[in-house]
C-alpha positions as CSV (number, residue, x, y, z in Angstrom):
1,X,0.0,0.0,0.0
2,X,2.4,3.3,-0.9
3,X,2.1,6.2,1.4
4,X,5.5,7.8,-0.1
5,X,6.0,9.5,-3.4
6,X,8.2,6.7,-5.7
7,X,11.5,8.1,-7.5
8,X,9.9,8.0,-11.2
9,X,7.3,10.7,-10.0
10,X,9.5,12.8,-7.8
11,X,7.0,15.9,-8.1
12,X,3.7,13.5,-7.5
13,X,2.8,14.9,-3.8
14,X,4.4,18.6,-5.0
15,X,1.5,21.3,-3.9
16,X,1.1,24.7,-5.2
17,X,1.4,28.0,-3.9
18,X,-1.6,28.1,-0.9
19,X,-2.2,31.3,-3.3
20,X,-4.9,29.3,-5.4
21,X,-5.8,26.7,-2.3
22,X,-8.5,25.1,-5.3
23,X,-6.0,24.3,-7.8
24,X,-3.8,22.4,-5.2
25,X,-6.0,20.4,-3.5
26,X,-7.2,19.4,-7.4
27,X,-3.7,18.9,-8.4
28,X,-2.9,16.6,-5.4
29,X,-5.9,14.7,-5.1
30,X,-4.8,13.8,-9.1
31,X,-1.3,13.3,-8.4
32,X,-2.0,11.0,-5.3
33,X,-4.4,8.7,-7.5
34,X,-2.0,8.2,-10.2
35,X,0.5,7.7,-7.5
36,X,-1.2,4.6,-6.4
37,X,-2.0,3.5,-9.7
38,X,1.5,3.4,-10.2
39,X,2.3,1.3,-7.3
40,X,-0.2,-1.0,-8.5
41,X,1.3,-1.1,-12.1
42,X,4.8,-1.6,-10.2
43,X,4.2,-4.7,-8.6
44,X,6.5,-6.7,-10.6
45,X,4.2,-9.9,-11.4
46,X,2.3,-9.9,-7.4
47,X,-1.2,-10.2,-9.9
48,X,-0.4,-12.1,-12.5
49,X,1.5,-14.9,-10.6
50,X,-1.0,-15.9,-8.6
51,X,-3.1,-15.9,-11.1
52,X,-1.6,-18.1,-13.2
53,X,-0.4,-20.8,-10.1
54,X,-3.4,-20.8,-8.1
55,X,-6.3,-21.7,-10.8
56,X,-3.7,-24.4,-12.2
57,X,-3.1,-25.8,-8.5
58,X,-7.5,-25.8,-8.1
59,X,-7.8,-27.4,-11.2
60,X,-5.1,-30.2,-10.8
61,X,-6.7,-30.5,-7.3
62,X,-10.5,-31.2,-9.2
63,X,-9.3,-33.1,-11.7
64,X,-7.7,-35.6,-9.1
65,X,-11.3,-35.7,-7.3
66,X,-12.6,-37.3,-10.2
67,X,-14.7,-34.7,-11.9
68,X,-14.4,-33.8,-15.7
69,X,-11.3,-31.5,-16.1
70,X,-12.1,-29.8,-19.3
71,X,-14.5,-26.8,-17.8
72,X,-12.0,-26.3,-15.1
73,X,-9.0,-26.0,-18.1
74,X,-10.8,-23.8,-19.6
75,X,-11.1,-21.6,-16.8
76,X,-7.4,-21.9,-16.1
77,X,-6.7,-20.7,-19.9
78,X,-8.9,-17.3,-19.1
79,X,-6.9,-16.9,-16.3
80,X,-3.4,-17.1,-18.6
81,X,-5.1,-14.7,-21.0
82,X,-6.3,-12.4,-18.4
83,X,-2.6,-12.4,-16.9
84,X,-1.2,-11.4,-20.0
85,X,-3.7,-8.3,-20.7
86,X,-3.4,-7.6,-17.4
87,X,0.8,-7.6,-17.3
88,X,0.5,-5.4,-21.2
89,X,-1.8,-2.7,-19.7
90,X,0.3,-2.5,-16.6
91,X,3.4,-1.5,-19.2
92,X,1.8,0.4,-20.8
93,X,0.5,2.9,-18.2
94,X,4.1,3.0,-17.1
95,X,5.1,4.2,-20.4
96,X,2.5,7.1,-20.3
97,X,4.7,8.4,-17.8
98,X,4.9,11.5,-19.0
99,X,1.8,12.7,-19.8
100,X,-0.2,15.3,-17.5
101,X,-2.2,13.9,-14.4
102,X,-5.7,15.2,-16.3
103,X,-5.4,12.8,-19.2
104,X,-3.4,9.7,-17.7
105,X,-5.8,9.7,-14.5
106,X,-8.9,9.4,-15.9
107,X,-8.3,7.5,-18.7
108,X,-6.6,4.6,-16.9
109,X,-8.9,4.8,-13.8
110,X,-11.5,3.2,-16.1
111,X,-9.2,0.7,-17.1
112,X,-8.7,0.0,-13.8
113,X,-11.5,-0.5,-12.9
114,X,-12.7,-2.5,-15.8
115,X,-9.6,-5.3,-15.3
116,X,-10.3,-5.0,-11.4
117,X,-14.3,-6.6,-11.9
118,X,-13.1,-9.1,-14.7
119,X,-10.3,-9.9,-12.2
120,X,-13.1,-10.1,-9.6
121,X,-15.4,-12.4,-11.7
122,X,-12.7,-14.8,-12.8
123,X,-12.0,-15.6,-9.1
124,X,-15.9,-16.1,-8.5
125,X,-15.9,-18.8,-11.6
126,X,-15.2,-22.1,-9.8
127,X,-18.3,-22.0,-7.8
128,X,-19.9,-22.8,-10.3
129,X,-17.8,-25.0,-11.7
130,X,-17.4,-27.5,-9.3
131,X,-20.8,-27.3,-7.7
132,X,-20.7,-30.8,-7.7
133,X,-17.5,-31.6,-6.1
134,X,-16.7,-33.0,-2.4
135,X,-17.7,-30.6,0.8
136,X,-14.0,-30.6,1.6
137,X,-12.8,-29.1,-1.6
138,X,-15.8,-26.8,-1.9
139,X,-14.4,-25.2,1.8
140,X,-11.0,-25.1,-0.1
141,X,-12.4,-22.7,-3.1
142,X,-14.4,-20.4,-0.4
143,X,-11.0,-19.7,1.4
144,X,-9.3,-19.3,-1.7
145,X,-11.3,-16.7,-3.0
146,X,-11.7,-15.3,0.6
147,X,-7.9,-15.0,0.7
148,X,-7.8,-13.5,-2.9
149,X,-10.5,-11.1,-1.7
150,X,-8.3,-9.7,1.2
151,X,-5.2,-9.7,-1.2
152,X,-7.1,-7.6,-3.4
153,X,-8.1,-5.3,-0.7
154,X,-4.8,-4.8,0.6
155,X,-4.3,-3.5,-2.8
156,X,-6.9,-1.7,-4.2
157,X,-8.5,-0.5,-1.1
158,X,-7.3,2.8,-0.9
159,X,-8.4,3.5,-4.5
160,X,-12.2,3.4,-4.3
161,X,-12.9,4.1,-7.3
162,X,-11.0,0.4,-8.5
163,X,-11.7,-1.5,-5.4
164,X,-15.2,-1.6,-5.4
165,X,-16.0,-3.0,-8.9
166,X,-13.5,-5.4,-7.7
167,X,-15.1,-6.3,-4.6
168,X,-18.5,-6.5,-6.0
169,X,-17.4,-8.6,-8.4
170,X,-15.6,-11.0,-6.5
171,X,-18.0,-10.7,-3.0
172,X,-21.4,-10.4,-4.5
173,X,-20.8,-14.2,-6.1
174,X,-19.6,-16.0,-3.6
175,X,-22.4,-14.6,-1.2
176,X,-25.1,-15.0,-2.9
177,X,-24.3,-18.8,-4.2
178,X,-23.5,-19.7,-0.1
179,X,-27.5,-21.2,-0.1
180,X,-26.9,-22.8,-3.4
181,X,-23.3,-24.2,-3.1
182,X,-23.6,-25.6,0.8
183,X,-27.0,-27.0,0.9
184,X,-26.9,-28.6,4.1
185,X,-24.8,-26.4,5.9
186,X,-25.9,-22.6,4.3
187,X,-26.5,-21.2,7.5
188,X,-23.1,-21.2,9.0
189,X,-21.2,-20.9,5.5
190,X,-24.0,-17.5,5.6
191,X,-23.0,-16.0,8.5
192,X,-19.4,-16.4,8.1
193,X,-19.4,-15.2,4.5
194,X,-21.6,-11.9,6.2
195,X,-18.8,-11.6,9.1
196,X,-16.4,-12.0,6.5
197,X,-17.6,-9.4,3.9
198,X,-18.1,-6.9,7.0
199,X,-14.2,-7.4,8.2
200,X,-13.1,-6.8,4.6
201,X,-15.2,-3.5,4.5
202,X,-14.2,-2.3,7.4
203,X,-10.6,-3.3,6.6
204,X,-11.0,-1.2,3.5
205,X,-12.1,1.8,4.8
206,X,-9.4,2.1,7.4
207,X,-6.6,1.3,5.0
208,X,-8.1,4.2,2.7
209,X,-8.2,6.0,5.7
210,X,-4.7,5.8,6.4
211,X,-3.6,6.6,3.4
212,X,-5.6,9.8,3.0
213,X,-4.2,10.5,6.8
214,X,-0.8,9.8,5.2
215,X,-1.2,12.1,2.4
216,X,-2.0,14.6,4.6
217,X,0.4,14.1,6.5
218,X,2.9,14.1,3.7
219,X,1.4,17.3,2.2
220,X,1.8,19.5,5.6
221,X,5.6,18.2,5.9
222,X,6.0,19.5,2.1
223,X,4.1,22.9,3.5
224,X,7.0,23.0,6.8
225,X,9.7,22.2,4.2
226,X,8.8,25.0,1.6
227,X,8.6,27.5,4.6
228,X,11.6,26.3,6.2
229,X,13.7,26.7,3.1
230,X,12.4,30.1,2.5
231,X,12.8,31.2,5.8
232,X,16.5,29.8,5.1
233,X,16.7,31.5,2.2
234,X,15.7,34.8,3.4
235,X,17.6,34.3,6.5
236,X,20.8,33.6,4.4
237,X,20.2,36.7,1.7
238,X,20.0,39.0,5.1
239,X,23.3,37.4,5.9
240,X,24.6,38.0,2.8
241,X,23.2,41.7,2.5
242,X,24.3,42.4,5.8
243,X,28.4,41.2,5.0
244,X,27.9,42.8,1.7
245,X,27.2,46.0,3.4
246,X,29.5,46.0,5.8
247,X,32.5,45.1,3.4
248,X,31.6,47.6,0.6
249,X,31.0,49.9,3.8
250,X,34.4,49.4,5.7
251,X,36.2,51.6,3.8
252,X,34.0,54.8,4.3
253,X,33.3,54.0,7.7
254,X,36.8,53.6,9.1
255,X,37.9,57.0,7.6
256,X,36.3,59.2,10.3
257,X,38.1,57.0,13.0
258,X,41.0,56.6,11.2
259,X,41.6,60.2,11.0
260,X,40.2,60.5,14.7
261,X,42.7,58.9,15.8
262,X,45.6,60.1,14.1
263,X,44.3,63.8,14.5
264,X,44.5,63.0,18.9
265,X,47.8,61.3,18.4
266,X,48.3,64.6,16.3
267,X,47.6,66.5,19.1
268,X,49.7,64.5,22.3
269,X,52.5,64.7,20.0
270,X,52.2,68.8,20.2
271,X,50.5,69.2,23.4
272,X,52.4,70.8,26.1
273,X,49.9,71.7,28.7
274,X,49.3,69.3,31.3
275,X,46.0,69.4,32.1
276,X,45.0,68.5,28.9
277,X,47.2,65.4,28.6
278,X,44.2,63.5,30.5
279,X,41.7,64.8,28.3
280,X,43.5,63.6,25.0
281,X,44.4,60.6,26.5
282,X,41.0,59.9,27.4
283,X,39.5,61.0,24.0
284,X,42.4,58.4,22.7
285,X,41.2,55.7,24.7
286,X,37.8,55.8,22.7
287,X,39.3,55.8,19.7
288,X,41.1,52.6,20.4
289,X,37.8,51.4,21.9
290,X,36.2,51.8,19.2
291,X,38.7,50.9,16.6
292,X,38.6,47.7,18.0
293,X,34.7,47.4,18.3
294,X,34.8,47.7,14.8
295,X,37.3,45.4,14.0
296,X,35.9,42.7,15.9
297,X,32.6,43.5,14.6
298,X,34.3,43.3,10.9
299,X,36.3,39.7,11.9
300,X,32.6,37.9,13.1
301,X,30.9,39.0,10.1
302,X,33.8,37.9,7.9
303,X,33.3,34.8,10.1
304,X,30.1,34.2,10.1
305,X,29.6,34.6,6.2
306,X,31.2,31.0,5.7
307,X,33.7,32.3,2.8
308,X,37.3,33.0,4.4
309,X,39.6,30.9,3.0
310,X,42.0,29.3,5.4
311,X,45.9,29.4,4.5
312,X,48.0,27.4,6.8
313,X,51.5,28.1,7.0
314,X,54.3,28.0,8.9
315,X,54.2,30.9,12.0
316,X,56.6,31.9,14.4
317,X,55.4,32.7,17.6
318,X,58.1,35.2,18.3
319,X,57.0,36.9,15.2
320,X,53.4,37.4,16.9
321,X,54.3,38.0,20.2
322,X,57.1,41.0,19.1
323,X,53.6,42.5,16.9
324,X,52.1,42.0,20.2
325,X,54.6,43.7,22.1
326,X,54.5,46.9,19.3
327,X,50.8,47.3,19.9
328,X,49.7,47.0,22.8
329,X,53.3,47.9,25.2
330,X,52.2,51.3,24.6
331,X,48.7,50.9,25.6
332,X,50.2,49.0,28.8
333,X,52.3,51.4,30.2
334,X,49.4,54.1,29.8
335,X,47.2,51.8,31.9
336,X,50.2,51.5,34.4
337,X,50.3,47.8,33.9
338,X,53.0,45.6,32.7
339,X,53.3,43.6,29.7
340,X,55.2,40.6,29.7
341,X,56.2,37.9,27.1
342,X,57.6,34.4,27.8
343,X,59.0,32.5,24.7
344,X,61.2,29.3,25.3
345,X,64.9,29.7,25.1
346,X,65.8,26.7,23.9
347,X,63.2,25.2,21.4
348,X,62.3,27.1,18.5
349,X,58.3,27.8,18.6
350,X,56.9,27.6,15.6
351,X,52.7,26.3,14.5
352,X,51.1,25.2,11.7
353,X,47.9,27.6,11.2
354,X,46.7,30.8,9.4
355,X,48.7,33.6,9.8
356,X,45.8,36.3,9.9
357,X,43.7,34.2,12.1
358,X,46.0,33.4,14.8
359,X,47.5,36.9,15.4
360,X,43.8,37.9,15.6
361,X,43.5,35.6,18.0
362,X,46.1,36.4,20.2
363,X,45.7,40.2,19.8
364,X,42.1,39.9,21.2
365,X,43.2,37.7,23.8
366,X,45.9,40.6,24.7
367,X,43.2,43.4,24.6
368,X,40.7,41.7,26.5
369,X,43.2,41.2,29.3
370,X,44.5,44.7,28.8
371,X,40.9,45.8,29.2
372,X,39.8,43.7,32.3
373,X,42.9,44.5,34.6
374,X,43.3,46.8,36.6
375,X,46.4,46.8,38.5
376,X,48.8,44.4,38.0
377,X,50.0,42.8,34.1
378,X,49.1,40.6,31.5
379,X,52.0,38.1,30.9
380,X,51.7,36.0,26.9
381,X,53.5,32.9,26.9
382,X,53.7,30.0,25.2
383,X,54.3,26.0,26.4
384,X,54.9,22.7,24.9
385,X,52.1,20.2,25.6
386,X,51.1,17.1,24.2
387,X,53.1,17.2,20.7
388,X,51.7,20.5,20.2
389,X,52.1,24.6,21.4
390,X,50.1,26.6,23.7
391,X,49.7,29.7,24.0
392,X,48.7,31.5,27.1
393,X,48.1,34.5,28.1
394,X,47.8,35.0,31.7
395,X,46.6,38.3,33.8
396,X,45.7,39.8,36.9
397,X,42.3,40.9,36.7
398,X,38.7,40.5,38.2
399,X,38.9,37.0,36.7
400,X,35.4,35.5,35.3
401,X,32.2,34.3,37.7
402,X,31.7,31.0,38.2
403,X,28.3,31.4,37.1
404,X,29.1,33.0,33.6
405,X,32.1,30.7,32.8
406,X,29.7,28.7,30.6
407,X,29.0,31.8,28.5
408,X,32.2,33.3,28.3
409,X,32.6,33.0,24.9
410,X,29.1,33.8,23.5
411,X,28.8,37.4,21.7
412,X,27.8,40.1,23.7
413,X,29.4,39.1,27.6
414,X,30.7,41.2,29.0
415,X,30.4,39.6,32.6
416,X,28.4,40.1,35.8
417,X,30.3,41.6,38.5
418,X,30.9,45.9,38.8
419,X,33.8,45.9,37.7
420,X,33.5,44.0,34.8
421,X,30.4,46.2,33.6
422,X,32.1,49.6,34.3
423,X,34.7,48.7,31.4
424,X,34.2,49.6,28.3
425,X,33.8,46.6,26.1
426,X,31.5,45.0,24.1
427,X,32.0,41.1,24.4
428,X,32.6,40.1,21.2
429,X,36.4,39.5,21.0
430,X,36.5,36.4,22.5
431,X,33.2,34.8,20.3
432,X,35.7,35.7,17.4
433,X,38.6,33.9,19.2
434,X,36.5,31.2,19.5
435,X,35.2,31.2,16.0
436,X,38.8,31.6,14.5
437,X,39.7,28.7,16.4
438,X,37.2,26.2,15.3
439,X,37.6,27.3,11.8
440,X,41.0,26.5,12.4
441,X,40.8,23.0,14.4
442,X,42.4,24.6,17.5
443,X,41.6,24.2,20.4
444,X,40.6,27.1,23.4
445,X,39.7,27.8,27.0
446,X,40.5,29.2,29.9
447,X,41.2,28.7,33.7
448,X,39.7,32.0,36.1
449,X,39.8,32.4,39.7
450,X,37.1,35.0,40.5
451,X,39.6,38.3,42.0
452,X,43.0,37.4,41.3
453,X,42.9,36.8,37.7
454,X,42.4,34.6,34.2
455,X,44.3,32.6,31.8
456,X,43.1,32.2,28.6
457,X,44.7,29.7,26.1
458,X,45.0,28.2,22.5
459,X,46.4,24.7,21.7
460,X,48.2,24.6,18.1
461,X,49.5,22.4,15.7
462,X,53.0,22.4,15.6
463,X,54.9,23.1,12.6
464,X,57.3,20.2,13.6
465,X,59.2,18.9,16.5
466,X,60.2,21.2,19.4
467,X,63.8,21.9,17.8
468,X,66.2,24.0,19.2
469,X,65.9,27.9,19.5
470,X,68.8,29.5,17.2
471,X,71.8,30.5,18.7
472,X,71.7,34.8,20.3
473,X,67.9,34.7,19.5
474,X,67.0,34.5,23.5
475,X,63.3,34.9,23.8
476,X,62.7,38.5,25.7
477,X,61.4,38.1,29.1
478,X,59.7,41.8,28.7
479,X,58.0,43.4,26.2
480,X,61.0,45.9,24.4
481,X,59.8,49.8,25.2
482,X,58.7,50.3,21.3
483,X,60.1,53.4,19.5
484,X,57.4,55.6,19.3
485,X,56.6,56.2,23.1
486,X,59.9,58.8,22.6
487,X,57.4,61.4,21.8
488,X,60.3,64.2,22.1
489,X,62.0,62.0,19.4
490,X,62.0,62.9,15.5
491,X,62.3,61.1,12.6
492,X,64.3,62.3,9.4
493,X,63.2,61.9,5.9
494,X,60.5,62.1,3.0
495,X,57.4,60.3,3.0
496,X,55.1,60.7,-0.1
497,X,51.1,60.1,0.9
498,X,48.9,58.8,-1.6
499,X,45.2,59.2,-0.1
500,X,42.1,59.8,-2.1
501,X,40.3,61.0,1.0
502,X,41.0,64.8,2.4
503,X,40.1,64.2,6.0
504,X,42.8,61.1,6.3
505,X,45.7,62.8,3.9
506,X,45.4,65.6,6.5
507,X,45.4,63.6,9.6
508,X,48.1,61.5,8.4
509,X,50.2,64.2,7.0
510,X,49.6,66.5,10.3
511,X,50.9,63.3,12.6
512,X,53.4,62.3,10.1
513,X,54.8,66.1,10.3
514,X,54.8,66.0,14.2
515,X,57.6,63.5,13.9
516,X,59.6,65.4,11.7
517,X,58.5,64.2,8.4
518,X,58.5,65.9,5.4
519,X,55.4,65.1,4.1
520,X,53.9,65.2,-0.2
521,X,50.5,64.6,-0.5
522,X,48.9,63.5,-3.6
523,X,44.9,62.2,-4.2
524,X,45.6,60.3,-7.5
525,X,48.3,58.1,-9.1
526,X,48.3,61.1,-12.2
527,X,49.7,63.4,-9.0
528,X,52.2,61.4,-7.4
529,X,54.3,60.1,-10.6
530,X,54.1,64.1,-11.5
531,X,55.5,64.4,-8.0
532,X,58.1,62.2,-8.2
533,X,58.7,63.4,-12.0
534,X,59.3,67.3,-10.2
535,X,62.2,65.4,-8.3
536,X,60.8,64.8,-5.1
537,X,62.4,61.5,-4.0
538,X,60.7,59.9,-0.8
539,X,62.2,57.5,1.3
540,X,58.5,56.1,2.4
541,X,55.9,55.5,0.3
542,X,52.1,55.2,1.9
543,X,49.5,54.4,-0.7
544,X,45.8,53.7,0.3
545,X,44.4,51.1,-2.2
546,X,41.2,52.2,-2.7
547,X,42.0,55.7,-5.0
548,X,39.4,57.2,-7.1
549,X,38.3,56.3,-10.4
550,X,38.6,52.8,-9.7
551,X,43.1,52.8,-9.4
552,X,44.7,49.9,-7.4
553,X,46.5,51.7,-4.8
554,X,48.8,48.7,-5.1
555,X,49.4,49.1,-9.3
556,X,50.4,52.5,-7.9
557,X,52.5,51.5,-5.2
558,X,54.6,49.5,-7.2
559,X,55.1,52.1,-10.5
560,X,56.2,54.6,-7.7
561,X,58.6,52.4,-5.6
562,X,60.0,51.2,-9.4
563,X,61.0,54.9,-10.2
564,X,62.2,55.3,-6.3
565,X,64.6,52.1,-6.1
566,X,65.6,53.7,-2.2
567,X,62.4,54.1,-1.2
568,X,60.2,51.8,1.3
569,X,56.9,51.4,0.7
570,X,53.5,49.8,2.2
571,X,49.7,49.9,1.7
572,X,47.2,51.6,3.5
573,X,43.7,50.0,3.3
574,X,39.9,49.9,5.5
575,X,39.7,46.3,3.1
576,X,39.8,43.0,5.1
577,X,39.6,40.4,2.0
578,X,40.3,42.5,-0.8
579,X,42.4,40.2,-3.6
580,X,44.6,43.0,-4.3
581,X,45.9,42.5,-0.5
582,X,46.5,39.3,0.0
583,X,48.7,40.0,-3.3
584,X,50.7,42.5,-1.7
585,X,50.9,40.5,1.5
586,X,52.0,37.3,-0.9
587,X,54.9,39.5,-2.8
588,X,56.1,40.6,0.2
589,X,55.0,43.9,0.7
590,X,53.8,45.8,4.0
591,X,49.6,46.0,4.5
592,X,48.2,48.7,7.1
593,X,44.7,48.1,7.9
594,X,42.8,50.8,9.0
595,X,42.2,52.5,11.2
596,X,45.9,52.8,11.5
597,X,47.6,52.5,14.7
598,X,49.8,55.3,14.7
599,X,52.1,53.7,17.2
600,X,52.4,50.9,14.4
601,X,53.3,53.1,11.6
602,X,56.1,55.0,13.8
603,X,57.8,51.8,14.7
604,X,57.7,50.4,10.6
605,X,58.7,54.5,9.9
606,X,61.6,54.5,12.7
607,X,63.2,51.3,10.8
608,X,62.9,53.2,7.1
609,X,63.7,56.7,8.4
610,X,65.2,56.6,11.3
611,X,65.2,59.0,14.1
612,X,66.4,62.4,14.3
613,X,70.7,62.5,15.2
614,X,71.2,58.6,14.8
């Protein structure tokens, strides 16, 4: 009895739109009836075998009882004829496969029905062809066609409109001869017959019941299925509108921050009253708040969108932890804390992961200590465990609640107790930490003790075996004082500024001018080769990517550093995952991303330029 769609109609039990409710129930009720006409048809010889063994087994069984066996040959023959129509019609509905429900349905119902009463009448035939013959074998053709009766039921029954001519035809027969074929016992054989016929109809009816049930049944999972795919749909196209904007946004939206920041850097660099030292450092400490709001908000979309492609590589930790040290020593010493960094002496540490990812990693690990610790220091070390590195970074701040521990890494905590909720933070640095990781098969967590402090950590794959450290390499116990917390200090040279964008040429070129830099601006790659054509011959080169007019800052980059063999150069850029980037970065060449960290771009500018007298 089929209560699922077969693979040769895959769009039988498909339903409308609920826009024209009239259509579809039309267009299912036709699909589900040549559904089951089709499992009927597929059967694979369940009719026509038994049609064909059965009467031959009766009429061996008659013949050996001593009656005449011609009339029950004969019936045997119909029964071979009838298979064989019956087995060619089944073919050839199945070969009519593709034509619309409204013609095959109707037209093949009536067939149906037609082979289901001559089917039906065949089986009522040997009553009255061996009316004659012993009680015993009498008994034997009753539960034969009783037996046929329920076959045919299991079959046809939920298809009413084939099942009864089939069951009149067979039934009526053998319950109306009962009188005539067991004269001395009618009553009984009546009654039974009665019971019988009543079972079977009922037996009907709840199989055609079922099926309708199951066809409702399949029909409201189709319904849940359509509207979960839409809602999936729509959820994912809001996904993917939402990291569409915020890409093609990035660049516009870090340029007021960018130059924020650069314009209060600006102004500490020239400051010299006292009392408003505070007040820039305060309006700093937003900036850098913010700066990294957005970048973590940036990183989780990336993230979340399913299409950063992970490069494993080869990284040094030292690498990392001397970046570390260059951003955030700074920010340490103005929070009064110390920063710390503990590499093994004598084994070289080195993982196998993506670059990007796992200095992301570990620079939101660093910040989020920074951020939660108040007196004390953050230390960033790394161990050897297990055939593999960790890296830990350890502080002494409020530490996380017992309560919360389970949540720590959700987006959005930012913890339960006072202190924790006076800081300015936003909670979603560690949900990237913990995103990065997975995407990276790393593993993370974290030990806290509520009060005295946290350590959060990151098991990596090591590059290879824990070989030795090189020889007057010692890892540096402390963080090195980075070169641009000299504020007094200058810096000697040329930089020529390629930037599109008025607000950020100024800011930079204002900063870059507080340290002693002569500074050429120029909005287009038209006006920078005709600088460099007047003879001015920088030492840097800063070009932002994104110039107007559609010019790769990095096309420009390299024509400008080709006609100034002595000058350094590096790309400026709001981009995350733009290809012309991860060029650059492949062929060697420096990548800011904004907003730039101005205590970043001193320490790359100290090593091109140097300072002022050395």
């Amino acid at each position: 009895m089929p209560t699922a769609p077969d693979s040769h109609y895959p769009d039988a039990w498909h339903t409308e739109p609920a826009a024209d409710a009239e259509q579809s129930s039309a267009g299912l009720d036709l699909a589900v009836r040549r559904r089951l006409m089709h499992s009927l048809a597929s059967r694979g010889g369940a009719s026509e075998i038994p049609a064909i063994v059965i009467p031959g087994v009766l009429t061996w069984m008659h013949a050996r009882s001593g009656a005449a066996p011609g009339p029950m040959l004969a019936w045997w023959g119909a029964f071979l004829v009838f298979a064989g129509v019956l087995w060619t019609m089944q073919r050839r509905f199945l070969r009519d496969a593709a034509l619309p429900d409204a013609v095959v349905v109707p037209r093949w119902e009536r067939i149906f029905q037609v082979l289901a009463a001559a089917d039906g009448l065949l089986w009522a035939v040997p009553i009255v062809l061996t009316h004659g013959a012993p009680q015993e074998f009498r008994l034997m053709v009753y539960l034969v066609v009783c037996a046929v009766t329920a076959s045919g039921t299991t079959f046809l029954a939920p298809m009413p409109r084939v099942f009864l001519p089939f069951f009149a035809a067979i039934y009526g027969p053998t319950l109306g001869a009962v009188v005539w074929y067991f004269p001395e016992r009618w009553e009984a054989m009546l009654a039974l017959v009665v019971l019988y016929g009543g079972v079977i109809s009922r037996h009907a009816w709840g199989a055609r019941r079922f099926v309708v049930q199951q066809v409702e049944m399949e029909r409201q999972r189709l319904l849940l299925a359509e509207r979960y795919l839409a809602a999936k749909e729509e959820a994912e196209r809001a996904l993917e509108e939402k990291n569409r904007f915020l890409s093609t946004a990035s660049h516009d939206l870090r340029q007021p921050l960018h130059a924020m920041g650069l314009l209060v850097e600006t102004a500490l660099q020239r400051n010299g009253d006292a009392r408003l030292a505070p007040v820039l450092d305060g309006i700093q400490d937003c900036a850098r708040s913010l700066t990294f709001l957005f970048n973590a908000l940036l990183d989780l979309s990336r993230l979340e969108s399913g299409t950063y492609a992970v490069r494993r590589e080869e990284v040094p930790l030292a690498a990392v932890f001397g970046d570390v040290a260059t951003v955030f020593g700074p920010d340490a010493l103005q929070r009064g804390l110390r920063l710390r960094i503990a590499l093994p002496r004598r084994r070289h540490a080195a993982v196998h992961a993506d670059a990007a990812l796992l200095r992301q990693m570990v620079f939101n690990l660093v910040q989020n200590a920074l951020r939660y610790t108040r007196s004390g220091g953050v230390l960033i070390g790394v161990r050897w465990r297990g055939g593999a590195w960790r890296v830990e970074v350890w502080d002494t701040g409020a530490g996380v609640p017992l309560e919360d521990q389970h949540r720590i890494y959700a987006p959005f905590y930012r913890g339960g107790t006072r202190w924790t909720q006076e800081v300015a933070g936003h909670g979603l640095g560690l949900s990237v930490v913990a995103r990065s990781a997975r995407l990276i098969g790393a593993d993370y967590g974290f030990e806290s003790a509520p009060g005295r402090g946290s350590c959060f950590w990151l098991t990596l794959e090591a590059a290879h075996g824990p070989a030795a450290a090189p020889r007057g390499a010692p890892a540096p116990a402390v963080a090195p004082r980075a070169p641009w917390q000299e504020r007094l200090a200058s810096l000697e040279g040329t930089c020529l500024l390629v930037e599109d964008d008025p607000q950020v040429a100024r800011a930079v070129s204002d900063l870059l001018q507080s340290w002693g830099v002569r500074v050429e601006v120029a909005a287009t790659a038209a006006q920078a080769l005709a600088c460099v054509d007047r003879g001015c011959l920088p030492d840097a080169v800063l070009c932002d990517e994104r110039l107007g007019a559609d010019q790769s800052g990095f096309a420009v980059l390299q024509e400008l550093l080709q006609r100034c063999p002595a000058a350094r150069g590096a790309i400026v850029s709001g981009e995350h995952d733009a290809a012309a980037l991860a060029q650059a970065e492949d062929e060697g060449y420096l990548v800011f991303r904004k907003p730039l960290a101005p205590e970043a771009l001193h320490a790359v500018l100290s090593r091109w330029l140097g300072t002022a007298g050395h």
